[in-house]
C-alpha positions, 0 to 999 in steps of 0.5 A, spaced: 342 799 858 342 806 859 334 806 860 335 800 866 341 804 869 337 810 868 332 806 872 336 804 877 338 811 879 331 813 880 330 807 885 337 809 889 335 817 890 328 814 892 332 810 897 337 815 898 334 818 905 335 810 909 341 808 906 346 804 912 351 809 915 356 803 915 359 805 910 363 810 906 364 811 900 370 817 897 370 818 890 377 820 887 377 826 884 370 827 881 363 823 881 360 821 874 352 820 874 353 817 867 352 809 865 359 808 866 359 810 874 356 803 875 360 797 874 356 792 875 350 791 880 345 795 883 349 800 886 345 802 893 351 808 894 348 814 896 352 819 893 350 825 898 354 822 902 359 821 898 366 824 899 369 827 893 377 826 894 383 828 890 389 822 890 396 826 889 400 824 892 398 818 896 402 811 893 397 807 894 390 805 898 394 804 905 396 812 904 390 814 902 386 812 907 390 813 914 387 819 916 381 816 918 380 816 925 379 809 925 384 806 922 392 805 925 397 803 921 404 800 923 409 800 918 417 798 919 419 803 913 416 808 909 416 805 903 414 798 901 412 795 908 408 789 905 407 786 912 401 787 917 401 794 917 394 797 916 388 796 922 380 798 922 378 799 929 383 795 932 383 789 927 389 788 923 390 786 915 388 779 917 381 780 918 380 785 914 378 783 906 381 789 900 377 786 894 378 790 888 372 790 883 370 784 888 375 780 887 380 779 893 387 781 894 389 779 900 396 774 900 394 767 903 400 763 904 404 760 909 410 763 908 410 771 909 403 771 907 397 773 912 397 781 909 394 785 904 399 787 899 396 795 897 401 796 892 398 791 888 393 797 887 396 803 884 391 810 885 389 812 878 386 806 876 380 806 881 374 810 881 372 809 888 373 806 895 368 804 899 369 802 906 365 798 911 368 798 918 365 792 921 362 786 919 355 787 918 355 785 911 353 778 910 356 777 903 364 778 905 363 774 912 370 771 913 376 774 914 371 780 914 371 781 922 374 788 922 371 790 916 372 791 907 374 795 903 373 795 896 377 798 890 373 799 884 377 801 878 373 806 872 369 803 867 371 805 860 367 810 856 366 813 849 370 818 850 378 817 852 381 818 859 388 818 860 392 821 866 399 820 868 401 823 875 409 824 878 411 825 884 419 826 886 422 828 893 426 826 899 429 826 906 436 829 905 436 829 897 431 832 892 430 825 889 430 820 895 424 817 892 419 817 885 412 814 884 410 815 877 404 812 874 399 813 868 391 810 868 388 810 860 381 807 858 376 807 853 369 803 850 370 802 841 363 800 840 362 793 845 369 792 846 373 796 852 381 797 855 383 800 861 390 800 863 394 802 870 401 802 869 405 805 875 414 805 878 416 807 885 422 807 888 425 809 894 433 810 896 434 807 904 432 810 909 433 805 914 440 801 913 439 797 907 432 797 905 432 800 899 424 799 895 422 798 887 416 796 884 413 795 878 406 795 876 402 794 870 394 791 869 390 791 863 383 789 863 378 788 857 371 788 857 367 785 853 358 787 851 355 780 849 350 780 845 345 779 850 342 786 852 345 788 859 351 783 859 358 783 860 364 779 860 371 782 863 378 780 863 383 782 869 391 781 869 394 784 875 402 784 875 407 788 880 415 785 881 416 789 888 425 788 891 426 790 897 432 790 901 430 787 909 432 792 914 439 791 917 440 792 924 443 799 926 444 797 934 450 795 937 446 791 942 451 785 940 444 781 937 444 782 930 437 777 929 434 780 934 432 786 937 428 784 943 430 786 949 432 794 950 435 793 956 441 790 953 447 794 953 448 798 945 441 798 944 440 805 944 447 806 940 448 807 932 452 802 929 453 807 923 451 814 924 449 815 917 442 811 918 438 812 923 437 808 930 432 801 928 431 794 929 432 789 924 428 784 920 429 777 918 426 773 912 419 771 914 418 764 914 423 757 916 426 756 922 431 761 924 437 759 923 442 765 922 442 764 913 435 768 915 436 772 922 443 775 921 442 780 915 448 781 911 449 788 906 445 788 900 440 782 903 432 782 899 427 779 896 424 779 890 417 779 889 412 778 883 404 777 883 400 776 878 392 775 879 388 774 874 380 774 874 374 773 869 367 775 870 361 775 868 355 780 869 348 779 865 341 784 868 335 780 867 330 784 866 330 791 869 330 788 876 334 781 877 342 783 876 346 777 876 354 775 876 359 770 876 367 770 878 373 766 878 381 769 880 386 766 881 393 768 885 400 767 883 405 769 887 412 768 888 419 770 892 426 771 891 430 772 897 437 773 898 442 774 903 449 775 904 455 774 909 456 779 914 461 775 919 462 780 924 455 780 925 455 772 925 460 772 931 456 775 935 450 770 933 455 764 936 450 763 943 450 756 943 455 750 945 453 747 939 455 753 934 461 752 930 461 757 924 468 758 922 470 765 920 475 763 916 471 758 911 465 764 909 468 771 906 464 778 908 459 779 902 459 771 900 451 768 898 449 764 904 442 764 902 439 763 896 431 760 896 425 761 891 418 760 896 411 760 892 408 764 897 400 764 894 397 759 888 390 761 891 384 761 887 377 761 888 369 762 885 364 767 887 356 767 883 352 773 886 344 775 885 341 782 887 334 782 885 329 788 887 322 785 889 318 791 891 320 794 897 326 789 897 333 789 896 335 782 896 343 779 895 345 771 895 350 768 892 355 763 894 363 762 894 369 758 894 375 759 896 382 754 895 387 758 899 393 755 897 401 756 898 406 752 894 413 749 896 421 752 898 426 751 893 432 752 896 438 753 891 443 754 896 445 756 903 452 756 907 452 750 911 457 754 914 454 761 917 448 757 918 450 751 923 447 750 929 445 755 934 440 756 939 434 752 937 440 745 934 440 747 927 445 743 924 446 748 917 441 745 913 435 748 910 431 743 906 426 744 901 418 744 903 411 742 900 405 746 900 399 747 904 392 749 903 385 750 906 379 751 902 372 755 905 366 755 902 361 761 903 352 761 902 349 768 904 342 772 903 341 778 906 335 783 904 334 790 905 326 792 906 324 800 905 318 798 910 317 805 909 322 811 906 324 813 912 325 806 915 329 800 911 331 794 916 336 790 914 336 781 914 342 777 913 346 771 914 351 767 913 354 759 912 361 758 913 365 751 912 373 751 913 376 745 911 385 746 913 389 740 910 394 743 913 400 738 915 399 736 923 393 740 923 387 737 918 380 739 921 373 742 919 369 747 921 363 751 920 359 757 923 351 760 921 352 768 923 346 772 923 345 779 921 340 784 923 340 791 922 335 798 921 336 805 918 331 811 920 332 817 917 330 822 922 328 829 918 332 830 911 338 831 914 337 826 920 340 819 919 340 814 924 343 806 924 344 800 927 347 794 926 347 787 930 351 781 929 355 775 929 362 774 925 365 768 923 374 768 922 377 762 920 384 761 921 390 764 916 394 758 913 399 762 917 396 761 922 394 754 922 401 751 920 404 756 925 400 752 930 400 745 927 408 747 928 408 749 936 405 743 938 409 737 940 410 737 946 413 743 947 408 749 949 402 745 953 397 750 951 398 749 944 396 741 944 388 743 943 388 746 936 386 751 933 379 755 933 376 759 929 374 765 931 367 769 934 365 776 934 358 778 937 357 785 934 353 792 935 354 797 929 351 804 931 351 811 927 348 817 927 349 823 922 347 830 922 348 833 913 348 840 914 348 840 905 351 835 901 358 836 903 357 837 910 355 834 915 357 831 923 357 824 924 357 819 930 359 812 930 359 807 936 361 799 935 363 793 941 365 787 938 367 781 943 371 775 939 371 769 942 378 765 941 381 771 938 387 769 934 394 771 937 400 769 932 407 771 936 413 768 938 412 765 945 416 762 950 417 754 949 417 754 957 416 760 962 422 758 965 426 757 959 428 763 954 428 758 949 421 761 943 417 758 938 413 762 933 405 759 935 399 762 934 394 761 940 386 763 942 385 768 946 379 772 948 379 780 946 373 786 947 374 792 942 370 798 944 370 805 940 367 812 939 368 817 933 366 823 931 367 825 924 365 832 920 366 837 915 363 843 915 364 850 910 367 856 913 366 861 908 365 860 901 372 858 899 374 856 906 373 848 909 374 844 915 374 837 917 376 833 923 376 826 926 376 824 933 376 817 935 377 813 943 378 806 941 379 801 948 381 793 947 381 789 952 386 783 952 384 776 956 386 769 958 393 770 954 396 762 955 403 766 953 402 772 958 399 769 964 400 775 968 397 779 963 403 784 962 399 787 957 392 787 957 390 791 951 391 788 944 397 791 941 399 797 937 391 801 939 392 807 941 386 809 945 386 816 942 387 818 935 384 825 931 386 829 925 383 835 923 385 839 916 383 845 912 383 846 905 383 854 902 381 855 895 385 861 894 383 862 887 380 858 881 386 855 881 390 855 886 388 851 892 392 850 899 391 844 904 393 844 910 393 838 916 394 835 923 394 828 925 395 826 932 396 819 934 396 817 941 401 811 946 400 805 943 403 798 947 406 793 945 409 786 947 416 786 945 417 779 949 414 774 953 415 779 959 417 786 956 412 792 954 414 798 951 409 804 950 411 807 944 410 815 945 404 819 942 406 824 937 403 829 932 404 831 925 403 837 920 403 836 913 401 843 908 401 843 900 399 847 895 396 845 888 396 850 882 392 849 875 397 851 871 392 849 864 386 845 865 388 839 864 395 840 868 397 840 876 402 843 879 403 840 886 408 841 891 407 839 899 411 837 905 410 832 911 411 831 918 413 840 917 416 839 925 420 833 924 416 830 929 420 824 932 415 818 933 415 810 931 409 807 928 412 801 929 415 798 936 423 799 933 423 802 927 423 810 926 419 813 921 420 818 916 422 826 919 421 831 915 421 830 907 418 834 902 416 834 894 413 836 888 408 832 884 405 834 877 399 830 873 396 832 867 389 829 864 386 829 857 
């Protein structure tokens, strides 16, 4: 096995100089050249491109990849925010695929799924994150159209890796917020452990949203008897409670916070939390059980995924891998009676809560949703065949959400409101689509400066959704081709189709809408399109410092909206919908890094993204006409001073430029553009112990990254990690 993995390094450096630039790679804490820094397959990494990066004190995958320019995120909350937060050039979670060590983590079903759920992933387990901006990868194709990021955990080794890491800190008190987590893994003869355990909380910062999860995941890894061949086992736990956001705006609508124009919109309802919208529970008609939240409202999560995989090398040249998973996920959600609140929510004639029948603090809703049961199958070949590398495979993927159990609910506060509920709230079924994947791609060194890149891609999508049953199917070419330039000159660029089904959230939402009652909702629903350019060039100064360019277009056909939109233009009467549109993302980023002095570097990031909105049927007067939450302009820049052998101090600022946003069918608000400064300082106390102490947003700059919801002010803390 060393001998083949020997093998294959020396193909990798031989190729090193026409490797794509669409790809990058951050290598967290160290880079290891031993046999264990491949977990499988014929790694094409160019590790001088790499970037060697620390985790500290970053929560999760999300935390740790903010900086980049081209990634926008837009959380409600400082901790927990499980829900469409992260983008990469303009797309959002559901078109993004996070797959950890191949498989993917991404939240499927129908109820308050169509995210990415991060915290699944805690940072000491993984040994490196690679990100593919763009879908010029003919192996992830659907649900790909914004890009990939991959989370590889380490491979077990002979020798023992132990790390536990703690972090405390806050806001207003020392221990508003903990993260402490520990990674373990080692190879005893042809068996291997790994082991990633990790515990967060977070005391409210906005009203009512305090946050803890758990997590733990156990792999082990098995050498068979056939040289080369492997066969793992994955479990992945995590229980997450969350307390949903209650409303802090005395606007007198307590379910929605839609209209800033209403008197109280900008007046606390109590001083001690800051000024913030409200949430409700995702999924079901809105009834007040669901809108109107009460103190001490949450939900309760747990997921479990599990995976099995087999890999075997043939030869010195044919690698092979099969895979299977499968997603588990469950929530709790309940919520308690808030009367004062209720009261205000009485806007219809038909609404005949009585307040004498329902005491504060009652339960009022108790549900149970099994939000995903998906599972899917993946077989993959990459062979090297003189100057070709070419991967194939095919997959499956059964998306699936189970039913609503409602264990209880107050008839009472949940009567009849705008849309004529009658207090009810019955149980409900699932829903599934399934998608099937055939891919090739092939990448020919035609010389070792010059490497052209061939693929496509065959997707089918088959929705056996309630109201919406439909098939669909797509053929996606890729082409592309690096240059390398001189030794320290790269060029690449990437032409291409990508090809996006709808979410289950998604299809149901518009299976849902279309009675009769939206007329631009009765065509269906379409997949979506994209023709895309993908262009790079870099300049390496040495290893660790470089210059680098990077330009892409994409026009997507169809292009998915999913909002609450008005029944008529003239009612104010809504429905949640999803709808096609059409949308153009274009972008241009300059990166680089570059050493100052000997013990003195600097990076930075600058980025103009534009997006174009177009023939939006709920905004016919194209009131916005950019995608939301993009802002044209967004940069950072950071150094890092090595003050001694053991003491080093960082330093950074993020910039962040107006983001729109369409709060209603008729309003846009422009959040504003805010910058941020964050410094710590880390100090060895032995060589296996770290000391840290750090402090964010040092102004106490003022700024949302979600239209509603202030993000957290200054805080500050102080971590430790210790590795055997």
């Amino acid at each position: 096995m060393k001998k083949l993995l020997t093998c294959l390094m020396i193909m990798i450096a031989a190729s090193a100089m026409a490797d794509s630039l669409m790809q990058d790679t951050y290598y967290l804490d160290s880079i290891t050249y031993e046999d264990t820094a491949y977990s499988g397959g014929t790694d094409t990494l160019d590790k001088t491109d790499a970037k060697v990066v620390e985790k500290n004190r970053s929560n999760n995958i999300a935390d740790f990849i903010s900086k980049d320019p081209e990634i926008s995120m837009k959380r409600k909350a400082a901790f927990g925010d499980s829900g469409d937060v992260l983008s990469i050039r303009g797309m959002e979670s559901k078109r993004i695929l996070l797959n950890l060590d191949g498989r993917s983590i991404s939240s499927t079903g129908n109820v308050g799924g169509n995210y990415i759920d991060f915290g699944t992933i805690p940072l000491d387990s993984i040994d490196r994150i690679e990100i593919i901006k763009g879908g010029s990868s003919a192996e992830y194709g659907n649900s790909a159209l914004g890009g990939v990021i991959n989370a590889y955990t380490a491979h077990p080794a002979k020798e023992p890796e132990l790390s536990i890491y703690g972090t405390l800190g806050g806001w207003d008190n020392a221990d508003d917020f903990h993260n402490v987590r520990a990674a373990y893994s080692q190879q005893f003869g042809a068996v291997g452990v790994s082991l990633g355990v990790s515990h967060q909380q977070a005391e409210e910062y906005l009203l009512n949203n305090d946050y803890e999860s758990f997590h733990i995941a156990p792999k082990v890894y098995l050498k068979t008897p056939w040289d080369g061949g492997e066969l793992v086992f994955g479990y992945n736990y995590t229980k997450t409670r969350r307390g949903l956001i209650r409303t802090n705006r005395a606007d007198g609508v307590p379910g929605s916070d839609s209209d800033p124009n209403l008197a109280g919109f900008n007046t606390k309802i109590y001083g001690d939390y800051p000024l913030s919208s409200g949430e409700t529970f995702a999924g079901g008609t809105p009834t007040p059980s669901m809108t109107v939240i009460g103190d001490g409202a949450y939900w309760t999560k747990i997921r479990q995924l599990l995976d099995v995989k087999y890999s075997q090398f043939l030869g010195q040249n044919v690698y092979v891998e099969a895979s299977a998973y499968k997603n588990i996920e469950d929530r709790t959600e309940k919520n308690y009676a808030d009367i004062e609140s209720r009261l205000l929510a009485q806007t219809s004639p038909m609404d005949n809560f009585d307040a004498t029948e329902t005491a504060e603090g009652d339960l009022v809703l108790d549900r149970d949703v099994e939000v995903d049961r998906s599972y899917g199958f993946k077989l993959k070949t990459e062979i090297t065949a003189g100057s070709h590398f070419i991967v194939a495979g095919a997959e499956q993927k059964h998306l699936k959400s189970g039913g609503i159990d409602v264990n209880y609910v107050d008839t009472n506060y949940n009567s009849a409101v705008q849309n004529g509920w009658k207090g009810t709230m019955s149980d409900s079924g699932g829903n599934d689509a399934r998608t099937d994947g055939l891919f090739i791609s092939d990448a020919y060194s035609v010389t070792e400066r010059l490497t052209l890149n061939f693929g496509a891609r065959y997707d089918v999508f088959d929705s056996d959704v309630e109201g919406a049953d439909f098939t669909e199917s797509a053929v996606t070419p890729k082409l592309g081709a690096t240059y390398a330039i001189t030794h320290s000159d790269k060029v690449s660029l990437f032409v291409y189709q990508n090809y996006r089904t709808p979410t289950l959230p998604e299809v149901y939402w518009n299976s849902q809408s279309n009675a009769g009652q939206i007329a631009y909702l009765e065509g269906g629903l379409k997949p979506e399109k994209a023709n895309a350019i993908d262009a790079a060039f870099r300049h390496s100064f040495s290893r660790d410092e470089f210059i680098q360019l990077s330009a892409y277009y994409y026009d997507v056909d169809d292009y998915i909206m999913h909002k609450s939109v008005p029944v008529s233009l003239t009612s104010t009467k809504t429905s949640w919908a999803a709808y096609n549109a059409q949308a153009k993302f274009l972008g241009l980023t300059l990166t680089g890094a570059h050493g100052i002095t000997k013990n003195l570097s600097g990076n930075f990031g600058v980025t103009y993204q534009k997006t174009e909105k177009e023939d939006d049927p709920a905004d016919p007067d194209n009131n916005l006409e950019k995608v939301d939450y993009i802002p044209d302009y967004k940069a950072q820049a950071g150094l890092s001073w090595k003050i001694t052998e053991k003491t080093w101090l960082d330093v950074g600022a993020t910039y962040i430029g107006e983001r729109e946003y369409a709060i209603n069918a008729e309003d846009v608000a422009t959040l504003d553009s805010y910058t941020t400064f964050d410094a710590s300082i880390r100090h060895k106390l032995t060589e296996k112990l770290t000391l840290e102490l750090y402090a964010d947003n040092i102004t106490d700059e003022d700024y949302e990254e979600s239209w509603g919801y202030p993000a957290l002010g200054f805080n500050m803390g102080v971590s430790v990690k210790w590795t055997l």
